[in-house]
C-alpha positions in Angstrom: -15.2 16.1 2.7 -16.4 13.9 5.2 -13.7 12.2 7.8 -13.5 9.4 9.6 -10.7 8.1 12.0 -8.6 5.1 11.0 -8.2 3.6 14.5 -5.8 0.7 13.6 -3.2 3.0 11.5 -4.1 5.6 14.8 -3.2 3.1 17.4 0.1 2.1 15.2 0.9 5.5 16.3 0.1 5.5 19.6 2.1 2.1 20.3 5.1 4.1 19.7 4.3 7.7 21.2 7.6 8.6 22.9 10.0 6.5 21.2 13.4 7.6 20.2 12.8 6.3 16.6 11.5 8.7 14.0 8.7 7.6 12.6 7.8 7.8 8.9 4.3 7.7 7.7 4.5 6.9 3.8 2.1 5.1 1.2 0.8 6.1 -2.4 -0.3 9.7 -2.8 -3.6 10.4 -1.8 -4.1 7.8 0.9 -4.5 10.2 4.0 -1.1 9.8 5.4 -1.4 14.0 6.6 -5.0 13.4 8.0 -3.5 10.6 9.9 -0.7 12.6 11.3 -3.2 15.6 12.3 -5.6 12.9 13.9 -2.5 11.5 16.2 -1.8 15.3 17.0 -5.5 15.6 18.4 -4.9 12.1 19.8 -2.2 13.4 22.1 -3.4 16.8 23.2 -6.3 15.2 24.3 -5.1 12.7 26.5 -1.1 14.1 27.5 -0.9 17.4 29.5 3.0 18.1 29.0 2.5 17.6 25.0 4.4 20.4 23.3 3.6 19.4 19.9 5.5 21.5 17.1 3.8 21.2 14.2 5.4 22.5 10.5 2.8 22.0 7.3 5.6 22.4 4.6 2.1 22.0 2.4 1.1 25.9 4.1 2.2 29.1 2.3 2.8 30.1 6.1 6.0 27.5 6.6 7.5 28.6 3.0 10.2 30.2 5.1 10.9 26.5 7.0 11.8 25.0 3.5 15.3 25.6 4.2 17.1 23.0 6.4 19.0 25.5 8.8 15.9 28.3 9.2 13.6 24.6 10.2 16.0 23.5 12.5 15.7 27.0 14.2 12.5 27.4 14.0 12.0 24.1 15.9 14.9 24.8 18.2 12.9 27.9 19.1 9.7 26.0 20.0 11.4 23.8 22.4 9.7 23.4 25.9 11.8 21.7 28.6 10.4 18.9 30.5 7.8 18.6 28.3 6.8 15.7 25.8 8.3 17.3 22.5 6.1 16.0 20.0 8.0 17.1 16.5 5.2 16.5 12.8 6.4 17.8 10.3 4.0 17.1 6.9 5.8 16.9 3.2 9.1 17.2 4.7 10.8 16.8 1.3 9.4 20.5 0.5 12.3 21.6 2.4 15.4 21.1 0.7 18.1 18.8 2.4 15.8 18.0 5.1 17.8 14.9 6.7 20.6 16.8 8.0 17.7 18.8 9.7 15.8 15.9 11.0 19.4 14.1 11.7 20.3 17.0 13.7 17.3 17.2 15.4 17.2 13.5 16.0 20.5 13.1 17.6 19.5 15.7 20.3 17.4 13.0 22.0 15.1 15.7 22.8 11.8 15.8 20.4 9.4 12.9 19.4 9.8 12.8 15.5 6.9 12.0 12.8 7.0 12.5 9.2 4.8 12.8 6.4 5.8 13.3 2.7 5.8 12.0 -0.5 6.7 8.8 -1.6 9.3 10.1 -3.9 11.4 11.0 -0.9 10.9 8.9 1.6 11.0 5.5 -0.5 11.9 2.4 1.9 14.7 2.0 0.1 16.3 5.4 0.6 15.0 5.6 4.1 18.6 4.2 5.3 20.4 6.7 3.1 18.7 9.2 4.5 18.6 9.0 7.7 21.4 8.0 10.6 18.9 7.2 13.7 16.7 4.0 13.8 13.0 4.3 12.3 10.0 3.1 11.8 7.7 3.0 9.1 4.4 3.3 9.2 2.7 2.4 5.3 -0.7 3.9 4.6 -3.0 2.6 2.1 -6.1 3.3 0.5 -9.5 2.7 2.2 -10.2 -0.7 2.8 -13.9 -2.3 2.0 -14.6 -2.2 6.0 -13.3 1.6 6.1 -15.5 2.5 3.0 -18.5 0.7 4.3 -18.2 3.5 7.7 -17.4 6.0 5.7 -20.6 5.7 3.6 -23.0 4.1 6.8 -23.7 1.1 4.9 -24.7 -1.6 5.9 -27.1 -3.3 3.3 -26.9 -6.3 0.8 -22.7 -6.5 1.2 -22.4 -8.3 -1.9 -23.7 -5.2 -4.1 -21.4 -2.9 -2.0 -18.7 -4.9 -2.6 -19.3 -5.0 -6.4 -19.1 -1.3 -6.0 -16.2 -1.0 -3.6 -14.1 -3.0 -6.1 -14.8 -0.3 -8.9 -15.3 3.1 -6.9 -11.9 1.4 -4.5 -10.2 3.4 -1.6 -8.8 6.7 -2.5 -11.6 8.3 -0.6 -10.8 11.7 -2.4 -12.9 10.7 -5.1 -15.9 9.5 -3.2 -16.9 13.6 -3.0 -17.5 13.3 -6.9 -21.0 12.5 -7.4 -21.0 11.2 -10.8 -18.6 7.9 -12.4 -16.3 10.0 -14.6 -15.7 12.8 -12.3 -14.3 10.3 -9.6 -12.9 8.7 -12.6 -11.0 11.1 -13.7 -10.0 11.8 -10.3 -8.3 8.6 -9.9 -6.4 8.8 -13.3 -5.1 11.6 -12.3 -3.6 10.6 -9.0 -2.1 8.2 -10.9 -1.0 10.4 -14.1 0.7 12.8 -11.0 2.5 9.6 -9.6 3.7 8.8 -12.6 4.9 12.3 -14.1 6.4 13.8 -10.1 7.5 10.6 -8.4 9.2 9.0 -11.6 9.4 10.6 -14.6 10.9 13.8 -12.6 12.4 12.4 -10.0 14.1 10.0 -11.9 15.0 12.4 -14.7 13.2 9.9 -17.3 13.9 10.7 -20.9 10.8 8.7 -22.3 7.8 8.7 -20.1 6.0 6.8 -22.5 7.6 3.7 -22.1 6.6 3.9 -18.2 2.8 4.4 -18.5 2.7 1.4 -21.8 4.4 -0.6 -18.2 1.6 0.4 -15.8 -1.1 -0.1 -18.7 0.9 -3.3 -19.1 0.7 -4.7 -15.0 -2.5 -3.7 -14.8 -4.2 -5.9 -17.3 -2.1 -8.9 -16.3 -2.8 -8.7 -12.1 -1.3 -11.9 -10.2 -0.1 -13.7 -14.1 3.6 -14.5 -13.9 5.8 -11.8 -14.7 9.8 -11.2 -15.7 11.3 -8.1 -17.1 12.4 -10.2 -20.2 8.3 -11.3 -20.9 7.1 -7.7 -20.6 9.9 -6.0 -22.6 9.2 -8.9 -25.2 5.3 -8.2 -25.2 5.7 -4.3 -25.6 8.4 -4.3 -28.4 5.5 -6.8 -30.3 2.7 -3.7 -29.6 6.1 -1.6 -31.4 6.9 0.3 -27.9 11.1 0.0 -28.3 12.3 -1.3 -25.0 14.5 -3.6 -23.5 14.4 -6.3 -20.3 17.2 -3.5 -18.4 15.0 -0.6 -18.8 11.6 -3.0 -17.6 13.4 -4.2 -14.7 13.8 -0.5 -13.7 11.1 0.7 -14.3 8.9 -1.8 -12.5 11.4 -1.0 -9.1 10.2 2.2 -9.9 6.6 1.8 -9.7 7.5 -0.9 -7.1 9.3 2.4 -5.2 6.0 4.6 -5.6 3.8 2.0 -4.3 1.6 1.4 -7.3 2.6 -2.0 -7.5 3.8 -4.4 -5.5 6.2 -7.4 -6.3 5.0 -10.6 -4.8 8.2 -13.0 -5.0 7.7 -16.7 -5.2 8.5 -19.6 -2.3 9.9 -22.9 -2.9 7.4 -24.6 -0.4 9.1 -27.8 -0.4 12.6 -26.8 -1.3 12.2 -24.2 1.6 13.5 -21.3 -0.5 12.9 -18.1 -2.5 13.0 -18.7 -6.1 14.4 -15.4 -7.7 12.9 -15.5 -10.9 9.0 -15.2 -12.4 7.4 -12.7 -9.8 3.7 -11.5 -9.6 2.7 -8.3 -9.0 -0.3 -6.7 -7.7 -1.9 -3.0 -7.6 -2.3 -1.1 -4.4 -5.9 -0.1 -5.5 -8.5 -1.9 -8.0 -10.0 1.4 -8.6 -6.9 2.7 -10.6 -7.3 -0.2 -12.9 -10.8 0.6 -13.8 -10.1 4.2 -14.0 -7.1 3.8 -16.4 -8.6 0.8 -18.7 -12.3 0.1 -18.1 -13.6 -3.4 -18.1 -11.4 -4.1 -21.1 -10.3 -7.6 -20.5 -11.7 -7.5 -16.6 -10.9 -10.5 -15.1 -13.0 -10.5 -11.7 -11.0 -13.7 -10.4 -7.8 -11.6 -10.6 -9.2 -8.6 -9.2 -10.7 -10.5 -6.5 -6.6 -11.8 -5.9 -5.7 -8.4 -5.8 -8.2 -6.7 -3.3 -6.7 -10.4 -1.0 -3.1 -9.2 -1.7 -3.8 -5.6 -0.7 -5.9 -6.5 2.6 -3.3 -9.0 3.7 -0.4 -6.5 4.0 -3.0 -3.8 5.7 -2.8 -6.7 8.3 0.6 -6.5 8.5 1.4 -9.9 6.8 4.3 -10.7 4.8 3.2 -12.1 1.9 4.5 -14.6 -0.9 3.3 -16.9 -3.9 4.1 -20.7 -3.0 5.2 -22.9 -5.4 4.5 -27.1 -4.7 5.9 -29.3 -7.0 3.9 -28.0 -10.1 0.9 -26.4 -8.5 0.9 -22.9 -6.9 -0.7 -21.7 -4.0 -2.2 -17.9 -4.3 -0.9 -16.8 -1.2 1.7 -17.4 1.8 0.9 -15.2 4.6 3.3 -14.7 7.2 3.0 -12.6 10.6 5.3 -13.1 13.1 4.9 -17.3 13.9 1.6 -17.1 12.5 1.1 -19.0 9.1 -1.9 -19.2 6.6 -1.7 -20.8 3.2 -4.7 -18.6 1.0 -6.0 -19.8 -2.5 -8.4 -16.9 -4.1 -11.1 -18.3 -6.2 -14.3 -16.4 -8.3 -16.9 -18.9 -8.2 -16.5 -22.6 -6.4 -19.6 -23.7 -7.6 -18.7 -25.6 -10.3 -16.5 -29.6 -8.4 -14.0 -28.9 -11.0 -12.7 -25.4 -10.0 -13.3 -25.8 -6.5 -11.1 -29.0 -6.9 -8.6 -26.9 -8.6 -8.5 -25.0 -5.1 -8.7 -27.1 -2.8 -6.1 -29.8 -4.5 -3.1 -27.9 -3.8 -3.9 -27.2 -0.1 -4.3 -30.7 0.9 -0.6 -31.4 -0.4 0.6 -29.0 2.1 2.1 -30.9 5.1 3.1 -28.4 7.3 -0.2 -27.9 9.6 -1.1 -24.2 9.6 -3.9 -23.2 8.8 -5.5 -23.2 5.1 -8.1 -21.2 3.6 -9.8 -21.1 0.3 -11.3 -17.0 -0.3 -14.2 -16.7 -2.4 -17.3 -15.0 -3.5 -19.2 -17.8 -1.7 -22.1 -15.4 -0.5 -22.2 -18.1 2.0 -21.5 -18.5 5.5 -17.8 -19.6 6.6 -17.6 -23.8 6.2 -15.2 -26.4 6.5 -13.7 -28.8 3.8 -11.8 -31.3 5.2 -9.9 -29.1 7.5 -9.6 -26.4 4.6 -11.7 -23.1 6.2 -14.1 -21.5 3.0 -14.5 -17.8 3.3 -17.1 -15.9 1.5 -14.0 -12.7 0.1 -16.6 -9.6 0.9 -17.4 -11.2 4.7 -13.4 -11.9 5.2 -12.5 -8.1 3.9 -14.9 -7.4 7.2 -13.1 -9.5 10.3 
């Protein structure tokens, strides 16, 4: 399989080599969060001479033994150099049973330079305080982006067309081996069938696991609408799937939890607060969509608001739906004190929809900046201080 290195998730990495923190490398299965790791590895015995780097792949029939807490501390004890940098990876840590009290243990030393890998059943955000006693940081790991597909296949042709494709083949480069649609097809659905059964359904001890794939089929068709547990339980007990607004809302955290989806909340932009109901949600990858439902009911414009969502937190934006008076606006991106108010758009060639757009944005009074994204296949302009970005050149910056 061909490899190429992800310098921005690399140079996360190397921005906090030697820290006391452990760092946690975690995303949805399949997204190259062991490649990463091995690629930081080579990063620092190339450039640091006094690197003792003690690496355990709990993934190896060779580190079976190591999948007990008190034999890995050992065995890392035992591979301790003194005065050098201590570089500690372990990949799929949660293969060893009880492995915080290890890490903990090892942490509280102040002696070795932590990393983990593993999956995201086990080292969910949420549980990430639980589990550990020392300060971390966590590094998420998505799917390919369109720029990183684009050097992964040497593109560089009519970027329209490749985007058309990027939005159906998507980022899970695993599949891009497959040479034929339904082989990286089926590929996909089953990443996401293994999501589903090992990080839920088993994890969570779910009774009825059909319930929880009716919700995926159910969030994927309705990308970016307005969501609440109570709508969704309502909409599946009309298809006859029994369920109730309790068992939705968990479910969804769930999936929320495994990073298949993510929940988008909504911002009061002139009450200058969070409202807590009605939420959107988005998919980590558009590929999974097409793999699991086809083009039934494809709505491009959506998908298009999706592949936005997705590059915006790559960028390390927080991101929310803003709500003005009765209009909303697509996207609230926020990064440190930068600001950027995002509508997402299919086609502005007809006045009407591109009105639709632009309408909302001119309300806005506060004065960052304001951006319509769409598939212009034009250069960047400017509408009366609005900036208009053609989506497959943005995906590019």
């Amino acid at each position: 399989m061909k490899h190429i290195q992800r310098d921005s998730l690399l140079q996360s990495l190397q921005e906090v080599n030697n820290t006391p923190d452990i760092k946690i490398i975690s995303g949805v299965r399949r997204s190259g969060k062991s490649q990463l790791l091995m690629d930081y590895i080579e990063w620092i015995q190339t450039n640091e001479n006094d690197a003792n780097v003690i690496l355990v792949d709990l993934r190896q029939l060779a580190y079976e033994p190591l999948c007990e807490y008190h034999a890995l501390h050992e065995y890392v004890e035992n591979r301790y150099k003194a005065g050098a940098h201590n570089v500690l990876c372990i990949d799929e840590v949660q293969m060893c049973h009880n492995f915080e009290l290890a890490i903990n243990s090892l942490h509280s030393m102040g002696k070795y330079d932590i990393y983990l890998t593993g999956s995201n059943a086990f080292l969910l955000s949420s549980d990430l305080a639980t589990l550990f006693t020392g300060r971390y940081i966590l590094l998420e790991v998505f799917p390919f982006s369109f720029k990183e597909y684009l050097i992964y296949f040497g593109e560089s042709g009519d970027i329209q067309a490749l985007f058309d494709q990027y939005l159906i083949m998507g980022g899970f480069s695993g599949s891009y081996v497959y040479q034929s649609v339904n082989k990286r097809t089926q590929y996909i659905k089953d990443v996401y069938a293994t999501i589903l059964q090992r990080d839920l359904v088993d994890k969570y001890h779910l009774a009825d696991n059909h319930i929880l794939f009716q919700l995926g089929d159910f969030l994927m068709d309705n990308v970016s609408n307005i969501s609440s547990p109570y709508g969704i339980s309502q909409e599946l007990n009309r298809l006859d799937i029994s369920t109730n607004n309790h068992t939705i809302s968990n479910y969804i955290d769930y999936l929320c939890k495994a990073y298949v989806f993510y929940q988008v909340n909504r911002y009061d932009l002139r009450g200058k607060k969070y409202l807590q109901s009605l939420n959107k949600f988005y998919l980590v990858d558009t590929s999974l969509r097409y793999a699991v439902l086809g083009t039934r009911n494809m709505d491009w414009g959506r998908m298009y608001e999706n592949i936005v969502f997705i590059e915006l937190k790559r960028r390390g934006y927080e991101v929310y739906v803003g709500k003005l008076y009765q209009k909303e606006i697509d996207f609230v991106a926020m990064r440190g004190n930068e600001k950027i108010f995002i509508q997402v758009s299919d086609d502005l060639s007809n006045p009407e929809t591109f009105k639709r757009e632009y309408a909302p944005l001119l309300q806005i009074k506060e004065a960052y900046p304001k951006m319509i994204i769409a598939r212009t296949r034009h250069l960047d302009y400017d509408y009366q201080g609005i900036m208009i970005k053609d989506l497959a050149h943005w995906l590019q910056e």
